[in-house]
Structure formats: structure tokens, C-alpha cells
C-alpha positions as CSV (number, residue, x, y, z in Angstrom):
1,X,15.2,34.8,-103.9
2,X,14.7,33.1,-100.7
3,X,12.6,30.0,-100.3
4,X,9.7,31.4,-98.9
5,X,9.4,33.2,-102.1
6,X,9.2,30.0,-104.1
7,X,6.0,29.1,-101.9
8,X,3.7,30.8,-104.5
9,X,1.3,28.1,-103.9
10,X,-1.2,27.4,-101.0
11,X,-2.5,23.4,-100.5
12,X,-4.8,21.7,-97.8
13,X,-3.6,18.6,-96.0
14,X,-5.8,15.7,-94.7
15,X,-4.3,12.9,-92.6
16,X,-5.9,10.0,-93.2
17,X,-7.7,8.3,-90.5
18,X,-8.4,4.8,-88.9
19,X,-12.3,4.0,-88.2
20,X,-14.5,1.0,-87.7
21,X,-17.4,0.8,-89.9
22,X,-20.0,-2.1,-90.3
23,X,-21.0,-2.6,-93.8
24,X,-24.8,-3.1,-92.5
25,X,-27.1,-6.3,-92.2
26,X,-25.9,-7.4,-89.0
27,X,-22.2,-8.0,-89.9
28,X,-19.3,-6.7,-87.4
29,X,-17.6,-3.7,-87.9
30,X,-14.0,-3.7,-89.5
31,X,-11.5,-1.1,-90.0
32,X,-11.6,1.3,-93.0
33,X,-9.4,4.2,-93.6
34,X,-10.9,8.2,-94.6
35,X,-10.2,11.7,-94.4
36,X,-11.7,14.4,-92.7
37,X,-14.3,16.6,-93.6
38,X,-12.5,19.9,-92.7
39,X,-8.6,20.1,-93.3
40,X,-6.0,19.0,-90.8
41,X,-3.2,22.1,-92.2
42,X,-5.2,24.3,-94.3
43,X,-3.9,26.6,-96.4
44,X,-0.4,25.6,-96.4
45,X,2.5,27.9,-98.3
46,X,3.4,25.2,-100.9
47,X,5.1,25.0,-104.7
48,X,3.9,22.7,-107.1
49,X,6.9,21.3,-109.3
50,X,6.1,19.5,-112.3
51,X,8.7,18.5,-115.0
52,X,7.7,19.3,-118.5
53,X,9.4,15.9,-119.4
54,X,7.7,13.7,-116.8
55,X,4.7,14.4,-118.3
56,X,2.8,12.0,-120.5
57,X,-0.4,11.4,-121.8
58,X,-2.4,7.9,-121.5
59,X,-5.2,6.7,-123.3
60,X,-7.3,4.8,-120.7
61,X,-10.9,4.2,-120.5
62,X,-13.3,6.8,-121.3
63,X,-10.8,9.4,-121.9
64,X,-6.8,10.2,-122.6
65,X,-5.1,11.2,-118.8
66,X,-2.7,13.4,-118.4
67,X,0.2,11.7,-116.0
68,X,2.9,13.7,-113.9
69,X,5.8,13.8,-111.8
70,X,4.9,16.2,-108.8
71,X,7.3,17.5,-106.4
72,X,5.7,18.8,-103.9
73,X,7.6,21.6,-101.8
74,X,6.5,22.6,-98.2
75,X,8.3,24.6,-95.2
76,X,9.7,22.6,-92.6
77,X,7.7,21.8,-89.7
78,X,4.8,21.0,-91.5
79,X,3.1,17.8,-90.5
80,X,2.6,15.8,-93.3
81,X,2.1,12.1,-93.4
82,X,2.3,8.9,-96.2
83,X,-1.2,8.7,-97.8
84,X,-2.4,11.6,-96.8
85,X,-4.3,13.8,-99.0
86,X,-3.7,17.3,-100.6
87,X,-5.9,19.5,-101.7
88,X,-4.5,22.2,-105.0
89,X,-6.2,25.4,-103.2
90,X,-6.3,27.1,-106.5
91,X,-7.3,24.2,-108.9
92,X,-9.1,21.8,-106.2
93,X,-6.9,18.9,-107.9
94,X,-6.4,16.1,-105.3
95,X,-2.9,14.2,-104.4
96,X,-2.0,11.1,-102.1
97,X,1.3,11.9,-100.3
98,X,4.1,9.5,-100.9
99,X,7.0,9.3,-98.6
100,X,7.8,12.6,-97.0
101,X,11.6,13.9,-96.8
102,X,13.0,16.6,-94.8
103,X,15.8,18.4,-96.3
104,X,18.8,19.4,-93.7
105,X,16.1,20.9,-91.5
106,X,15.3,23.6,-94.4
107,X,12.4,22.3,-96.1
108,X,10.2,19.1,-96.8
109,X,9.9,17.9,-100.0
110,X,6.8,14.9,-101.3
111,X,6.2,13.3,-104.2
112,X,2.4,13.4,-105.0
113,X,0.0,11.5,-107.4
114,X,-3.0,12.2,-108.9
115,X,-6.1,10.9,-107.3
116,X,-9.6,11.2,-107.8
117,X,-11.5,12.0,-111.4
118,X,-9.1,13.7,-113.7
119,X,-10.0,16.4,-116.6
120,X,-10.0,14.8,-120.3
121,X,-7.1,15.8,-122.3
């Protein structure tokens, strides 16, 4: 099997961007960081890699969450950043990027975590 064949996953990348923003009422404008509307790489041949024992479940406030290790594997040449976010194409889960790493010029490989509301247990 070749790695393109392990791609059975396609994800979304935003790169997070730098703007200035007043908060209103006369005050100046100071910087504040967001993502884009429309993806930066959309549709990206990916492989979501979770670890059956990296998972745990949390009780936190209102509800039990479900915590994971994910390995993130994308093709190389693929422009992804620290911070930025991924989009699950399939599930519409959401992930901030952690440091990127390029394997011997083969592949990149990203740890992700979990952001935004999660699904009770």
C-alpha cells in the first residue's frame, strides 16, 4: 500500500490571521488573531490517526469529554502552520495545529487538538 492510499481522509486548513480591531466606544484598535471565512487548502488528502489507548474520557462541566491523541497525516508540500485550524470534512470536528513536522521529504505529520464545542459522551 502506498501512502497516498492511507490518505482516506479529506480536511480543510485555515491559517490564522493577524488584524486590528477596536473593541468600540472610542478606544484604539489592537491586534487580534482569526481565521478566514473560506479555507486557505480545502479539501486536503489527509488520515486521521487516533490511538485507542490515548483516549480518555473527562468529566468537566456540563458534560463528560471525550480527550484524544491525534496524529494528523498530510502529503508533503502542504502548507500548514502552528495554530492553524482544521476542519474534519466528513465530521466538521475542528483542530488547532501544533508543531508541524516534515518527514525525510515524504510526508508531514501534526499533532491536533480538539477545539470548539464537543459532542457529550
Amino acid at each position: 500500500m502506498s501512502f497516498n492510499g492511507l490518505l482516506d481522509h479529506t480536511c480543510d486548513i485555515y491559517h490564522i490571521r493577524k488584524v486590528d480591531k477596536s473593541p468600540g466606544y472610542g478606544l484604539p484598535s489592537s491586534p487580534a488573531f482569526e481565521y478566514p471565512e473560506e479555507p486557505d487548502e480545502p479539501a486536503v488528502p489527509c488520515h486521521f490517526g487516533v490511538r485507542n489507548s490515548s483516549v480518555s474520557i473527562v468529566q468537566k462541566e456540563p458534560q463528560a469529554v471525550r480527550i484524544a491523541n491525534v496524529k494528523l497525516a498530510l502529503p508533503a508540500g502542504t502548507d500548514i502552520r502552528l495554530n492553524d485550524k482544521i476542519v474534519d470534512c466528513e465530521t466538521g470536528y475542528e483542530y488547532t495545529a501544533e508543531i508541524p513536522r516534515k518527514i525525510r521529504g515524504h510526508h508531514i505529520t501534526v499533532y491536533v487538538k480538539p477545539t470548539g464545542q464537543q459532542e457529550a459522551v
